[in-house]
MARMAR-267149 format. One record per residue (C-alpha): residue number from 1; residue in one letter; x, y, z. Coordinates in pm, 1 decimal. Example, Ala and Ser with C-alpha at 12.3 -4.5 7.8 and 13.67 -1.06 7.14 Angstrom:
pos  code  c1  c2  c3
1  a  1230.0  -450.0  780.0
2  s  1367.0  -106.0  714.0
REM end
This chain:
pos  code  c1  c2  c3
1  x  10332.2  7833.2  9701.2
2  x  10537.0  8036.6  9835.6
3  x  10959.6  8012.6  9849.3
4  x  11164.7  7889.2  10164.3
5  x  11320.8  8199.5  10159.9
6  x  10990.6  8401.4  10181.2
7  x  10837.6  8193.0  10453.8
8  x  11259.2  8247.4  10629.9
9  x  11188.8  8612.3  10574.5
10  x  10879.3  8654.8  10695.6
11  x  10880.3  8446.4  10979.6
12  x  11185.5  8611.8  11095.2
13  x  11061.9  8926.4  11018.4
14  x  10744.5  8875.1  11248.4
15  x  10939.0  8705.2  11507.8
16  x  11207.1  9003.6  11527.9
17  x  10930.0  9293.6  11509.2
18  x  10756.3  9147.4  11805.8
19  x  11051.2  9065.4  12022.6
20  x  11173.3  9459.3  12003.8
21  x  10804.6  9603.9  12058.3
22  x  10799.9  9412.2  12365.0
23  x  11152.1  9539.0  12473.1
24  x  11118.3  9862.6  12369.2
25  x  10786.6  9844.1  12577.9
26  x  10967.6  9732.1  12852.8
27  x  11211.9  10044.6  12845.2
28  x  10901.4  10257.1  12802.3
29  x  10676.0  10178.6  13072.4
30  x  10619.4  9956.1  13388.8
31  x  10254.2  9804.6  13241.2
32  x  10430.3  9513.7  13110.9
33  x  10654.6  9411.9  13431.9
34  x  10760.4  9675.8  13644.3
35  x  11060.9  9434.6  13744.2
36  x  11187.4  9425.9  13424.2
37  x  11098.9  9838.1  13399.2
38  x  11303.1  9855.3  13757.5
39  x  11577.9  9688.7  13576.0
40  x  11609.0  9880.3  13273.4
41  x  11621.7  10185.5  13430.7
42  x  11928.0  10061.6  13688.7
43  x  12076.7  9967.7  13359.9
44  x  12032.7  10243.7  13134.9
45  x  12204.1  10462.4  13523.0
46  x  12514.2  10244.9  13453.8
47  x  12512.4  10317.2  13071.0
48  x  12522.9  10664.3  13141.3
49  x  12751.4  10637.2  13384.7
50  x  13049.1  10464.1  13239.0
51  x  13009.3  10694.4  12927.3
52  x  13091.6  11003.1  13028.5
53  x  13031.7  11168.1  12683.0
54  x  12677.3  11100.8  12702.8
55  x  12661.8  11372.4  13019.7
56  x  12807.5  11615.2  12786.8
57  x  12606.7  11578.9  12508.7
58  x  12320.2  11642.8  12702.6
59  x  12211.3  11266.1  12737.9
60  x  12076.9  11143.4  13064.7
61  x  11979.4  10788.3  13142.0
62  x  11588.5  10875.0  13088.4
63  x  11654.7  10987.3  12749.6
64  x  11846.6  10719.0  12600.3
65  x  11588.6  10449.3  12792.4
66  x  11306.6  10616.8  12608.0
67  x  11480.4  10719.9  12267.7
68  x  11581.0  10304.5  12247.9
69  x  11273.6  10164.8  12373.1
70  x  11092.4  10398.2  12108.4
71  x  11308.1  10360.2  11855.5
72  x  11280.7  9974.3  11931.7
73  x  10895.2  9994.0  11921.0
74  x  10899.6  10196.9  11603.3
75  x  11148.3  9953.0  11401.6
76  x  10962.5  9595.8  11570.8
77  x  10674.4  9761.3  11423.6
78  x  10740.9  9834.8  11091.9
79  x  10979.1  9454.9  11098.8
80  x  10599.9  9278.6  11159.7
81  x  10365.5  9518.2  10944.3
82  x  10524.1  9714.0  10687.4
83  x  10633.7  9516.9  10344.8
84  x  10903.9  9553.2  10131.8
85  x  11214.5  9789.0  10193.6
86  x  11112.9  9948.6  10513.5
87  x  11178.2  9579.7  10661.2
88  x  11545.9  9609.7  10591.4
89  x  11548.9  9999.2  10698.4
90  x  11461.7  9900.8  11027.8
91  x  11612.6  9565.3  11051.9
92  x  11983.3  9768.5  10983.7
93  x  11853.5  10039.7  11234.7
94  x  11792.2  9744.8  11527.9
95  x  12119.6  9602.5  11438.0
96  x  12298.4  9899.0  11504.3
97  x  12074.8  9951.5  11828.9
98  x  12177.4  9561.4  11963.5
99  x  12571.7  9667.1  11842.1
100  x  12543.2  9998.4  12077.4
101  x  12361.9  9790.2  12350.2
102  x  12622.7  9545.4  12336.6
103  x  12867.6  9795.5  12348.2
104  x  12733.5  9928.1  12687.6
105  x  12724.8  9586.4  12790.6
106  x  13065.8  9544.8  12764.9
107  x  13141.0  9870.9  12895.2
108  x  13014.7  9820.7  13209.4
109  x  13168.1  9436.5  13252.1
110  x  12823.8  9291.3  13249.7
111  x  12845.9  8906.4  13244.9
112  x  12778.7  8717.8  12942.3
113  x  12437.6  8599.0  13058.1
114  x  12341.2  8974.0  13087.0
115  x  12332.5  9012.3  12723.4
116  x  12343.6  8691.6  12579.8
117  x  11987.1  8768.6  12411.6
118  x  12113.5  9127.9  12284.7
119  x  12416.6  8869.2  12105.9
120  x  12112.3  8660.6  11997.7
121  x  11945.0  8851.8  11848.3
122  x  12176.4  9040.1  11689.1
123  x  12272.6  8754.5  11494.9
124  x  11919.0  8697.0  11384.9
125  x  11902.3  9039.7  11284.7
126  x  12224.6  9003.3  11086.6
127  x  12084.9  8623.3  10915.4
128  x  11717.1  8811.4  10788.8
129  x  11933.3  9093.0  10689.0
130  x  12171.8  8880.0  10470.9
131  x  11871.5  8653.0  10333.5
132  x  11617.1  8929.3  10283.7
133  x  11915.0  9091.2  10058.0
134  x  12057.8  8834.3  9887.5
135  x  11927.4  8778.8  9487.2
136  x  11632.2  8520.2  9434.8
137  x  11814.8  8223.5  9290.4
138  x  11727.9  8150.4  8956.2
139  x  11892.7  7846.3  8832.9
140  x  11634.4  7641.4  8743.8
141  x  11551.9  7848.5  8483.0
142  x  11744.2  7850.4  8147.4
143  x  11974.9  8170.4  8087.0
144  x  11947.1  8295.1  7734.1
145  x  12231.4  8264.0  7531.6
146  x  12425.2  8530.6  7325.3
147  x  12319.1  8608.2  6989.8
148  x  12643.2  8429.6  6816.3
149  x  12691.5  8138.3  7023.4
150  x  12539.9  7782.1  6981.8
151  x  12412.1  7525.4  7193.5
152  x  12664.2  7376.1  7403.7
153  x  12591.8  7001.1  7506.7
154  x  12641.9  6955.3  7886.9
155  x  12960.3  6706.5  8030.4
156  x  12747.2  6448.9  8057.2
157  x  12603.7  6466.2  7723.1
158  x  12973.9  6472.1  7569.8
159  x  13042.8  6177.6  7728.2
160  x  13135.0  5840.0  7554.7
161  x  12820.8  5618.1  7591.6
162  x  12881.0  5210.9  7633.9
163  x  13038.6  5005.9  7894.5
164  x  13385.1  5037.8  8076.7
165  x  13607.5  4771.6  8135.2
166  x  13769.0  4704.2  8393.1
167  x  14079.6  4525.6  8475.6
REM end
């Protein structure tokens, strides 16, 4: 059977991956709901906007819509399909994504309940990041001892056996 912390993983894993293809669709075309599309692309205007630097790089609203919603698409893929190490590639990729989103967010004073789910999320990203990375625990298994030393009898072991008075 398999481990808590696999089934935590996974789950999270799947649940992430499909949550960013659908955004990431969202930013990329108006199939899905052309209000949310409408909205995206007002958004991304104001993004571009406030951040002048963007203009001079060359940026323009379109571009950073599509180059998020595909990177989005890209990474929520590989979170639901690909195993192993890729998972945590693009799980530290969308995290810095929802960081830069939240970023714009607060550049351009949007209320709390603008990007509340950006804030979400990016602490989901940041809990399957820290569990998919932290060592298997192993303590039910018995740790080998060095060559030279003995046995050791456990505190409870060393403990006087009988009964206690008390007074």
């Amino acid at each position: 059977m398999a481990s808590p912390r696999t089934i935590t993983i996974v789950a999270l894993s799947v649940a992430l991956g499909l949550f960013f293809v659908f955004m990431g669709t969202i930013k990329l075309t108006p199939r899905l709901s052309k209000d949310a599309y409408s909205e995206m692309k007002r958004a991304y205007k104001s993004y571009v906007r406030a951040l002048p630097l963007l203009k001079k790089m060359g940026i323009n609203s379109i571009l950073l819509r599509k180059s998020i919603g595909a990177l989005e698409v890209a990474c929520g893929i590989v979170m639901t399909l690909v195993p192993g190490r890729p998972k945590d590639v693009a799980n530290f990729f969308l995290l810095l994504l929802v960081l830069a989103v939240l970023f714009f967010h607060q550049l351009v004073g949007d209320p709390l309940k603008r990007y509340a789910h950006a804030l979400v999320f990016g602490i989901l990203l940041t809990c399957r990041l820290l569990i998919a990375r932290k060592p298997e625990d192993r303590s039910s298994e018995k740790k080998p001892l060095p060559e030279n030393a003995e046995e050791q009898p456990s505190l409870y072991e060393k403990a006087p056996q009988g009964k206690v008075k008390v007074s």
